[in-house]
DRENTI-287077 format. One record per residue (C-alpha): chain; x, y, z. Coordinates in pm, 1 decimal. Each point is the difference from the previous one (the first is absolute). Layout:
% residues N
[badren "A", [X, Y, Z]];
...
//
This chain:
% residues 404
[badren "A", [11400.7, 4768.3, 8992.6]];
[badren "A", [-132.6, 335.3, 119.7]];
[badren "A", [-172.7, -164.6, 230.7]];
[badren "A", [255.1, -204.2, 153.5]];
[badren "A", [230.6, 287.3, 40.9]];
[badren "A", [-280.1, 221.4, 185.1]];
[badren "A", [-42.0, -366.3, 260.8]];
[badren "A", [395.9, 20.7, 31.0]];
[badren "A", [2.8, 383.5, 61.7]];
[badren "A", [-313.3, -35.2, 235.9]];
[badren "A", [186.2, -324.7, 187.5]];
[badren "A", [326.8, 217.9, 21.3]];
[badren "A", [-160.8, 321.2, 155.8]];
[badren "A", [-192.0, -206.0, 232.4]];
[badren "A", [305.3, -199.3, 145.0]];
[badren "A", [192.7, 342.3, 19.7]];
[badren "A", [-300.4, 147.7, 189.9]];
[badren "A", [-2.8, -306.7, 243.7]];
[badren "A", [426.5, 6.2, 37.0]];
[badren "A", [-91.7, 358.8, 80.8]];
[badren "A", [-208.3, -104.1, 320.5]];
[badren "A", [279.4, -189.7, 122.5]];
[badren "A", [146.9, 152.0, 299.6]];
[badren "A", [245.3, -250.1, 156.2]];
[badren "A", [62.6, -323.4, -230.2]];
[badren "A", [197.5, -266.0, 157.6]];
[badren "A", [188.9, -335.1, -171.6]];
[badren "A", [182.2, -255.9, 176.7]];
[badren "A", [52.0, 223.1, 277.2]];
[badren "A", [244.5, -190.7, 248.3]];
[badren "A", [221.8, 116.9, 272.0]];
[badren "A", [272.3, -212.1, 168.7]];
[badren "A", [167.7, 154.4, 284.9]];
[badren "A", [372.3, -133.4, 70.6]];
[badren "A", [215.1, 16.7, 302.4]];
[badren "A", [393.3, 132.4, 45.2]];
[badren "A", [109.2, -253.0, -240.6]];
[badren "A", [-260.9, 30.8, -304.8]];
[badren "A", [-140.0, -341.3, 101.2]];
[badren "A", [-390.0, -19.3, -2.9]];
[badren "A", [-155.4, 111.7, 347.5]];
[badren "A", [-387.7, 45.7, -87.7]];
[badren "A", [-209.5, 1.9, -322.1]];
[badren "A", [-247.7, 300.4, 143.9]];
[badren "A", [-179.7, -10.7, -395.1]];
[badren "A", [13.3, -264.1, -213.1]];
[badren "A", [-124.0, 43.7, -365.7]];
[badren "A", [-269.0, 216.3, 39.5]];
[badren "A", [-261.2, 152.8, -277.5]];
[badren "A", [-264.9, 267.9, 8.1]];
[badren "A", [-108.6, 325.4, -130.7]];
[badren "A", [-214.5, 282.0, 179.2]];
[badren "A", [-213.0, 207.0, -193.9]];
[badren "A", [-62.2, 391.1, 34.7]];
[badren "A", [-286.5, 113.8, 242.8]];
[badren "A", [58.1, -410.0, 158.6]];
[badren "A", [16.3, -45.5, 376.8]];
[badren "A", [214.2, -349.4, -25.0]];
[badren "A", [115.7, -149.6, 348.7]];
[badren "A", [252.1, -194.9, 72.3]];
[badren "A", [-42.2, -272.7, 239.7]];
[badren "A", [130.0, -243.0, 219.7]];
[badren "A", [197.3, -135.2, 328.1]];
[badren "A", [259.7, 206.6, 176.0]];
[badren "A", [332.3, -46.2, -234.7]];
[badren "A", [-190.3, -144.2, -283.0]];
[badren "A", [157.3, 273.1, -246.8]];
[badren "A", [-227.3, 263.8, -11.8]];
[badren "A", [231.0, 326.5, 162.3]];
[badren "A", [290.2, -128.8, -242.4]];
[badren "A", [-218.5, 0.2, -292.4]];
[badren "A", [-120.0, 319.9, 79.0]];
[badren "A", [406.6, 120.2, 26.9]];
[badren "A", [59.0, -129.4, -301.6]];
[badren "A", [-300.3, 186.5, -172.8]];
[badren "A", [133.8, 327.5, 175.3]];
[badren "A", [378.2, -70.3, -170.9]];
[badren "A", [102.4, -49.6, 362.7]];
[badren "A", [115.2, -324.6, -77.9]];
[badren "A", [157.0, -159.2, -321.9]];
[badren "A", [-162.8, -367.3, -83.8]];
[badren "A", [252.8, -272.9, -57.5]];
[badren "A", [-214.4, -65.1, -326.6]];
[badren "A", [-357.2, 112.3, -127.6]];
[badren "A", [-101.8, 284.4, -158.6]];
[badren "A", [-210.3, 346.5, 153.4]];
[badren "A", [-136.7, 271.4, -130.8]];
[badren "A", [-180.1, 319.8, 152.6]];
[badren "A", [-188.8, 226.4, -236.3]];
[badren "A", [221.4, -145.4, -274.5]];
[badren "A", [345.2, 40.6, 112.9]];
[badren "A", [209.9, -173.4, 264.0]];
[badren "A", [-44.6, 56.1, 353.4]];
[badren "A", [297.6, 211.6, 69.9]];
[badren "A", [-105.4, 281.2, -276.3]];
[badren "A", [4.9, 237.7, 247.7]];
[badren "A", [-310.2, 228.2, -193.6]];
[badren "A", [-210.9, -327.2, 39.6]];
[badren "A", [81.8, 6.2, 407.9]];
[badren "A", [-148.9, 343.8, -26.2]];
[badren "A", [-331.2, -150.8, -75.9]];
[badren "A", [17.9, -200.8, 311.7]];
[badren "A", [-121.0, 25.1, 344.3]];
[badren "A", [129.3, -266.4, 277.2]];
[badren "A", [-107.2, -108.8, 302.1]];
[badren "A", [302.4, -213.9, 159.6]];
[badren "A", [-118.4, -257.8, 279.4]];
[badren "A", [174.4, 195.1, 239.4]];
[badren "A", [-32.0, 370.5, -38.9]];
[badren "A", [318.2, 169.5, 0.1]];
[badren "A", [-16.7, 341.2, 118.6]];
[badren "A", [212.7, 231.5, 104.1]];
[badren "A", [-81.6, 28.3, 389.1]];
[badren "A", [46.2, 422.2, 67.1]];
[badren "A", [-191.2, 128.3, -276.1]];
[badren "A", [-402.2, 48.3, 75.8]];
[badren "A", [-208.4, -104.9, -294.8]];
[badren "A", [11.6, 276.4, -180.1]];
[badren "A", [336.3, -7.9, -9.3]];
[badren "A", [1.3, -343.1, -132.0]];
[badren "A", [-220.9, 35.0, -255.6]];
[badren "A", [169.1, 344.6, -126.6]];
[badren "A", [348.5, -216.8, -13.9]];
[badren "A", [-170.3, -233.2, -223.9]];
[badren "A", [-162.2, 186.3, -214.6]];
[badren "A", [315.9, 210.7, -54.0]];
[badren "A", [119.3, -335.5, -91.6]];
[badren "A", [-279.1, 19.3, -321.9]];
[badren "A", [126.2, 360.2, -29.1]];
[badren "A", [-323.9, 152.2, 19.2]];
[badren "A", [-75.9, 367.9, 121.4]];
[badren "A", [19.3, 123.6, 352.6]];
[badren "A", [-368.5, 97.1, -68.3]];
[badren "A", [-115.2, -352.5, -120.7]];
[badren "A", [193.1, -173.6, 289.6]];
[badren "A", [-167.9, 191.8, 252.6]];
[badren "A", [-370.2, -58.2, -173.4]];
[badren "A", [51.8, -372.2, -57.4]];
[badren "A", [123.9, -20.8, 355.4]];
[badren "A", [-292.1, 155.1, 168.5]];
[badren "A", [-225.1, -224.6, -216.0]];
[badren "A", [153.1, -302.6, 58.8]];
[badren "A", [54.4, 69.2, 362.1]];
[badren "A", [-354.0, 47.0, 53.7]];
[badren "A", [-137.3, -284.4, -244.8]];
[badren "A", [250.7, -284.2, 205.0]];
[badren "A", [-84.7, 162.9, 337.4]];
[badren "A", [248.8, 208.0, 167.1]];
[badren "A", [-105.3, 340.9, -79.1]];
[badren "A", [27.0, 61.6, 410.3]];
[badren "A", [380.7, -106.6, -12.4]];
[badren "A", [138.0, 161.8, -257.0]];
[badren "A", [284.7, 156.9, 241.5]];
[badren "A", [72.0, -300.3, 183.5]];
[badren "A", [301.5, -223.3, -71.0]];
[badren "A", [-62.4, -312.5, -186.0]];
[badren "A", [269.5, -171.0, 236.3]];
[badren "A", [-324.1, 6.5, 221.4]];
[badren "A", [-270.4, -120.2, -178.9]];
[badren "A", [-115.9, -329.6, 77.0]];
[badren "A", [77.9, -294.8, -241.5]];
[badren "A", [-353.1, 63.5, -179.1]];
[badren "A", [17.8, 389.5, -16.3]];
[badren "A", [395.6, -90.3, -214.7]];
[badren "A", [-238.0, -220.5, -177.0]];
[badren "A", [-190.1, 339.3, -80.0]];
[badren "A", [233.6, 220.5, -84.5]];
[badren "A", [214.9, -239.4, -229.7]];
[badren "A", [-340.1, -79.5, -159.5]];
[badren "A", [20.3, 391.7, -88.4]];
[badren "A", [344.5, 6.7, -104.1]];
[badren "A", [-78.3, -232.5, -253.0]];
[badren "A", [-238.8, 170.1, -136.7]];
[badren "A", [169.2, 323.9, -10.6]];
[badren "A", [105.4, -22.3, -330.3]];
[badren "A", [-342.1, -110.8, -165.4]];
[badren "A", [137.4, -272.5, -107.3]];
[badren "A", [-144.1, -250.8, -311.0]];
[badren "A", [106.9, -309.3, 169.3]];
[badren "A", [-3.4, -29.9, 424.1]];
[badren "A", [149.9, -329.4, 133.3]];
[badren "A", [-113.1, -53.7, 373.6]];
[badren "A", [158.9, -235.2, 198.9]];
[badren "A", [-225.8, -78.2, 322.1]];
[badren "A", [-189.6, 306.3, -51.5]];
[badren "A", [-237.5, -117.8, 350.7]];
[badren "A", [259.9, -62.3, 226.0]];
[badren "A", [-39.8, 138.6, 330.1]];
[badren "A", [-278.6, 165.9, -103.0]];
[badren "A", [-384.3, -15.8, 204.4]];
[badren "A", [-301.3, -134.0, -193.0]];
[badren "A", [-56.8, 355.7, -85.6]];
[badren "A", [320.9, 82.2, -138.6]];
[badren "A", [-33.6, -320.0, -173.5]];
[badren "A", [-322.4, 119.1, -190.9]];
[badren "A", [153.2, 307.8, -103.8]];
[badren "A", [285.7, -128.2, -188.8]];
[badren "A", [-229.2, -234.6, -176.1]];
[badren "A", [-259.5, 228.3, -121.5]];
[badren "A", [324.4, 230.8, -73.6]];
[badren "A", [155.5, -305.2, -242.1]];
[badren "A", [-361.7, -45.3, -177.4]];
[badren "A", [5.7, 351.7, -41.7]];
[badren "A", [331.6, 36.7, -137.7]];
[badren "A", [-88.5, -262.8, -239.4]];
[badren "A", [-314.8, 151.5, -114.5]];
[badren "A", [219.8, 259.8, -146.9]];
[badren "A", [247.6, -201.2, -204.0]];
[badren "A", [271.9, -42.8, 250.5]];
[badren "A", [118.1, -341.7, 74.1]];
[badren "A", [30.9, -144.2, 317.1]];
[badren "A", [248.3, -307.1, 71.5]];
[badren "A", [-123.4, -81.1, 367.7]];
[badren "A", [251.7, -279.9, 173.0]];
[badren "A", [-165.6, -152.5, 329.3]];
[badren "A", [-43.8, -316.2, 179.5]];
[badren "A", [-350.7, 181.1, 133.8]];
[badren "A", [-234.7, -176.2, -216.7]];
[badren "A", [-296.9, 209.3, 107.9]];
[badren "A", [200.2, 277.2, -129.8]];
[badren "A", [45.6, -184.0, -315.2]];
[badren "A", [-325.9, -119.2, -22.6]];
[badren "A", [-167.4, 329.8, 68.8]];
[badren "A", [191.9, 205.1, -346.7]];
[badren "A", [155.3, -205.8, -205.4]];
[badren "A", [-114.1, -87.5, -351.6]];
[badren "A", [320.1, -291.0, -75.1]];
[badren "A", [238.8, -128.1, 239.1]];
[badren "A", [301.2, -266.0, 21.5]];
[badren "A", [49.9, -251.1, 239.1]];
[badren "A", [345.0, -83.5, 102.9]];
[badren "A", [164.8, -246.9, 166.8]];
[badren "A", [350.1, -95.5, 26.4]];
[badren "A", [120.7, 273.7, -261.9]];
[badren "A", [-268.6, -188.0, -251.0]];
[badren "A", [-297.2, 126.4, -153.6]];
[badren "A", [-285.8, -266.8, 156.7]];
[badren "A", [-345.2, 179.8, -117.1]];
[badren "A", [-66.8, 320.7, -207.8]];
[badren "A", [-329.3, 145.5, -129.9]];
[badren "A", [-314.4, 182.8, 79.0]];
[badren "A", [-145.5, -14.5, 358.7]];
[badren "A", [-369.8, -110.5, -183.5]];
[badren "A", [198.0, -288.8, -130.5]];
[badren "A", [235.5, -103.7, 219.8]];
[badren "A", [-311.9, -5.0, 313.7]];
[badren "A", [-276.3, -136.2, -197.7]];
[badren "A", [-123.6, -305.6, 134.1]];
[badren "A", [-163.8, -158.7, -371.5]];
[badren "A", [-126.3, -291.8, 205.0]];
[badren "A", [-254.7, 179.7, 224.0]];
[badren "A", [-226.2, 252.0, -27.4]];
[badren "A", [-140.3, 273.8, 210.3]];
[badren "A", [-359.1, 123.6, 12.9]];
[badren "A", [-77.2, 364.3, 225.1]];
[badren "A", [-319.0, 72.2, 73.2]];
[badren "A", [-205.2, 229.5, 207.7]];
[badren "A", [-132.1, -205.8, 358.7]];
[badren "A", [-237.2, -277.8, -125.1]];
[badren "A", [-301.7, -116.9, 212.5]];
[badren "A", [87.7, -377.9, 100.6]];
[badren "A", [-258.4, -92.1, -223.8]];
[badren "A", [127.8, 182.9, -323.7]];
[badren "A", [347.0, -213.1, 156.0]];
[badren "A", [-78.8, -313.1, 22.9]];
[badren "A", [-200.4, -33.1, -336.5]];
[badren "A", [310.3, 155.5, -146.9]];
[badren "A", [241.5, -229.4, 186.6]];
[badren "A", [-210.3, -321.9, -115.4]];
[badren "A", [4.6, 119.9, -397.6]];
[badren "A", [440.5, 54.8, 73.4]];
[badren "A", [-43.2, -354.7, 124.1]];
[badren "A", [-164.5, -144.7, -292.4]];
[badren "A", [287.8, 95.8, -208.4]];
[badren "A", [309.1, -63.2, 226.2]];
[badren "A", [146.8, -330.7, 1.5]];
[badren "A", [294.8, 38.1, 233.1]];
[badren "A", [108.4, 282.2, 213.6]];
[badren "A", [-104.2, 198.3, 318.5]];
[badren "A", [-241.1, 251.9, -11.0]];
[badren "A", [54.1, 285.8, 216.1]];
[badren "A", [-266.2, 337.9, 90.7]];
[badren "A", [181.9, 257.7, 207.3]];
[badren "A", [3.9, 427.1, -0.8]];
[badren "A", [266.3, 147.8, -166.6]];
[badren "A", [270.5, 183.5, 203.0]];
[badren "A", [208.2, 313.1, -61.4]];
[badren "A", [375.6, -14.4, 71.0]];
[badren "A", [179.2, 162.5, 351.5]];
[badren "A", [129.2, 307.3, -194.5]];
[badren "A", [-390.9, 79.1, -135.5]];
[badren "A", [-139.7, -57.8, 347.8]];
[badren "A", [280.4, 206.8, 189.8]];
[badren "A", [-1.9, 277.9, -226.7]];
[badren "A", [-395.9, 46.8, -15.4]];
[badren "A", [23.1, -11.4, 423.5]];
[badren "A", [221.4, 266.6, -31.1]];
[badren "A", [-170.9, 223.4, -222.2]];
[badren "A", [-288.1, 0.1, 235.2]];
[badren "A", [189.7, 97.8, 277.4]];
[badren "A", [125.2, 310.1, -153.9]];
[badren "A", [-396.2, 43.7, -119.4]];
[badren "A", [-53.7, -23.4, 355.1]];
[badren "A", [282.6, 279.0, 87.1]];
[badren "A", [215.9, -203.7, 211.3]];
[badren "A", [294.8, 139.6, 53.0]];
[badren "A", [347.0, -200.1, -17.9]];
[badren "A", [396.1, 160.2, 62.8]];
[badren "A", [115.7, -278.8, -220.8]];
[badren "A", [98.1, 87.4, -397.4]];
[badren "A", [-350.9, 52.8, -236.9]];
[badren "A", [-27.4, -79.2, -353.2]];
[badren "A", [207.0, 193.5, -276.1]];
[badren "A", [-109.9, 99.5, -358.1]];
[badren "A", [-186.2, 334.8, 112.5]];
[badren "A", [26.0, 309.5, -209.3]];
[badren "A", [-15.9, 304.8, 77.5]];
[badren "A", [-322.8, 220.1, -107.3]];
[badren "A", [118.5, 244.2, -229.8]];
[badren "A", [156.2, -325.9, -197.7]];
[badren "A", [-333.4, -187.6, -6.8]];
[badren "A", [-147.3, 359.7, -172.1]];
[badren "A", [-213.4, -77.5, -295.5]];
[badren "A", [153.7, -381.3, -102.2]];
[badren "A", [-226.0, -274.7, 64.3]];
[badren "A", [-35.2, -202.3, 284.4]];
[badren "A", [252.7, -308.1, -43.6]];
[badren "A", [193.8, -203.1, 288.0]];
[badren "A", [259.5, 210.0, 173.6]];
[badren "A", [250.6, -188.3, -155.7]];
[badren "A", [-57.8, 97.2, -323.7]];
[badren "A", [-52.3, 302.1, 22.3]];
[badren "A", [336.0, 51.3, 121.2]];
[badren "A", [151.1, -200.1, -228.8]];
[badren "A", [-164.0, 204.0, -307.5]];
[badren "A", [167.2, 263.0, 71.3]];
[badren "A", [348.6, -148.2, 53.7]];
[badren "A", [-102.3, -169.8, -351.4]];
[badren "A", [-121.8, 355.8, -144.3]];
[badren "A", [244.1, 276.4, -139.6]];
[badren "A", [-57.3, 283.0, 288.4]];
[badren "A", [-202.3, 265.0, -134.8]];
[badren "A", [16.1, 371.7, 124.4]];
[badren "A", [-330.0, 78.7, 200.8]];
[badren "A", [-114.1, 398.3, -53.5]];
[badren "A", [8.2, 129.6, 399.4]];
[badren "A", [-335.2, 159.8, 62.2]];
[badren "A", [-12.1, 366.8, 98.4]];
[badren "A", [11.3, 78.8, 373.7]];
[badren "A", [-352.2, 71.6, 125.6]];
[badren "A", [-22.6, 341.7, 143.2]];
[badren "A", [12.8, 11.2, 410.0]];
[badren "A", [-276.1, 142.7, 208.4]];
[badren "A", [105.9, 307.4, 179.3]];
[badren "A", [124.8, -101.6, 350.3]];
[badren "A", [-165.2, 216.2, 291.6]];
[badren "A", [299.1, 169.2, 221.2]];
[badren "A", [132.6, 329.2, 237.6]];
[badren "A", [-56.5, 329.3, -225.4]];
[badren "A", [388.6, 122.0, -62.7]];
[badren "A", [23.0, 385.7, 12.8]];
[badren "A", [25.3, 148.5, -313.4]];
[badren "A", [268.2, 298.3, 119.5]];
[badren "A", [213.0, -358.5, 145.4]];
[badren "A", [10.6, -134.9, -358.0]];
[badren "A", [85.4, 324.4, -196.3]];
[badren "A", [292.6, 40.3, 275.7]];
[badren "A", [128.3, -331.5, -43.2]];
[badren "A", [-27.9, -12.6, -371.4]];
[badren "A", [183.5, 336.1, 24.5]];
[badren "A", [274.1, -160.0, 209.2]];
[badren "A", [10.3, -324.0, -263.4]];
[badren "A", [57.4, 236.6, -326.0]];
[badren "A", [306.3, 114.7, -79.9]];
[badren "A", [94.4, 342.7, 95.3]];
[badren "A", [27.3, 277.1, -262.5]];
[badren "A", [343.1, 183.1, -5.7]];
[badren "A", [29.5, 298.8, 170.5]];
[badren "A", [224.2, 315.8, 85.4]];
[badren "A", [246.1, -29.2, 306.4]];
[badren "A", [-179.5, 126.0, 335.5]];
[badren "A", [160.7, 290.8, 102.1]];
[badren "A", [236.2, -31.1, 279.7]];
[badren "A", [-114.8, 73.7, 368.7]];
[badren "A", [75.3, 317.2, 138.2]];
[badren "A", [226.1, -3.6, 303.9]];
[badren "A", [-166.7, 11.7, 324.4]];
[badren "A", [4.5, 369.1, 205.9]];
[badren "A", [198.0, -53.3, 319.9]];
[badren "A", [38.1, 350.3, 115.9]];
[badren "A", [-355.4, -46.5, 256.0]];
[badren "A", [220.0, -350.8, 171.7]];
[badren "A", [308.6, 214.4, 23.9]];
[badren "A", [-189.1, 267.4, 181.1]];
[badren "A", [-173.9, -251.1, 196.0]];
[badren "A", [323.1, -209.7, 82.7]];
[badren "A", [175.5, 338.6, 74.2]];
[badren "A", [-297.3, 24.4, 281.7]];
[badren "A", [76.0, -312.0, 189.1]];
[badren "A", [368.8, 46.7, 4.4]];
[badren "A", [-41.2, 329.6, 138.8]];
[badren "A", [-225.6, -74.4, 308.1]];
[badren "A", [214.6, -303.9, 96.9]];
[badren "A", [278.1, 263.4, 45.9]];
//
């Protein structure tokens, strides 16, 4: 008996520690959008099930109006399903202290077009109602880890479609949020760009946040996520890990080092042997476009080129990088967003060397420090004595008396 009730107690922790993990659990999820007179227009979702676990990158895929964006308003509360059942850290999608563990990217980043981005990310964070002191930090940091540390004065109402992409990529982090639901993330974004917000996503992961990405870019995809969902026509058509929904179980790859032909043919002849149907193919691996651009790139800037086009994000300052070790930019960054601000001791001044310069008279300075200090009270000067006129009378007397 004892030991039965220590497998029930050990069975009943376990499944609370795994509910725990769930983030976003979804049932049945289905959305039906009507028209003016409640009549059935469009079934964007149609019974839908999944869960995403904490510290998962999950994607959602498929075609353009397949049902991702209105699955992803529905997980944000911004729609209300027709039927199904959601829930976000345990609670429904419309508690509003669960949307303040959220970050969003929309697919179209709405910004407000006259404030720089500064300004933009101070108005959301005062949305979070953090301090004046930790918008301002977070700001710089994110400004310079997405790559617009140069423009922090312009107006985002001219910013090119991938520099919005940017800055709503830092608004929705601005909040550190647990869970951060990116819709298109890479749009309009360079091959550069697109690098950075991928290492950023396997970095936020790393850390325990999770990371719904929504694309139709299956690179993207591809490149970060550990489970995605296929849709099509509102309907869930594939869902899994990458390993096993790419695996080929009917062939088999060998890599090796270049072979004399030889060493190739007497290994060809023994595959031979053993294969009774099927083609045989001997070719050199290849890297994808992205790999290839991005390594021609890095060697330009090894070479010093010079280009008046944007450069990659995700540097940090010096002082920031002081004594922590070396990790991608990204992270770094995104530790201390993670990390409770600590107060740094400010190291004492270090004395200035004497600076050579014209010799001042010393009887100059005791006069003007003279005039600077206030003046001691005194008794009243005593009042002039009136001047003697008697010597102009006599010598006005003079003149009149030769001009008679």
């Amino acid at each position: 008996m004892k030991y039965m009730a220590a497998t029930e107690t050990s069975l009943i922790s376990q499944a609370a520690e795994k509910s725990a993990e769930v983030v976003v659990s979804v049932r049945g999820l289905t959305k039906i959008f009507k028209d003016f007179w409640n009549r059935p227009k469009a079934r964007a979702v149609d019974n839908v099930d999944f869960e995403v676990r904490r510290g998962e990158v999950f994607g959602l895929l498929g075609p353009n109006g397949s049902g991702k964006s209105t699955t992803v308003k529905l997980l944000l509360g911004l729609l209300n399903p027709t039927r199904g059942f959601i829930e976000v850290f345990g609670h429904s999608p419309r508690h509003v202290r669960t949307k303040a563990r959220i970050g969003y990217l929309p697919e179209e980043s709405y910004l407000y077009r006259y404030l720089h981005s500064r300004e933009t990310l101070d108005f959301f964070g005062n949305l979070f109602q953090l301090s004046r002191a930790e918008r301002q930090n977070r700001a710089q940091q994110l400004l310079e880890m997405v790559g617009l540390g140069n423009t922090q004065t312009r107006p985002v109402g001219e910013f090119s479609k991938g520099m919005q992409r940017r800055i709503g990529l830092a608004q929705a982090l601005i909040n550190d949020p647990d869970l951060v639901i990116l819709d298109e993330p890479t749009s309009g974004l360079d091959p550069i760009g697109c690098r950075e917000v991928k290492d950023l996503i396997v970095a936020l992961a790393r850390r325990g946040k999770t990371v719904i990405l929504s694309s139709h870019l299956l690179a993207d995809v591809e490149d970060v996520c550990d489970r995605v969902l296929i849709y099509y026509g509102g309907r869930v058509q594939a869902a899994g890990t990458l390993k096993e929904l790419l695996a080929e179980p009917d062939t088999l790859r060998i890599t090796t080092p270049v072979l004399s032909r030889q060493t190739l043919e007497r290994v060809l002849e023994i595959i031979r042997k053993d294969i009774t149907s099927g083609e045989i193919q001997v070719d050199n691996p290849t890297q994808n476009l992205e790999s290839y651009f991005l390594a021609v790139v890095q060697k330009a800037r090894e070479a010093a080129h010079e280009t008046s086009g944007a450069r990659s994000g995700a540097s940090v300052a010096a002082y920031l990088r002081a004594g922590v070790e070396e990790r991608p930019a990204a992270e770094r960054i995104l530790e201390k967003l993670a990390l409770p601000q600590m107060a740094q001791p400010v190291p004492a001044p270090k004395p200035r060397a004497p600076v050579a310069g014209p010799k001042l008279d010393e009887k100059k300075l005791e006069a003007l420090a003279q005039a600077a200090a206030p003046q001691k009270a005194t008794a009243p000067a005593p009042a002039p004595k009136p001047p003697d006129l008697s010597k102009a009378d006599e010598k006005l007397s003079s003149l009149l008396g030769t001009k008679k």
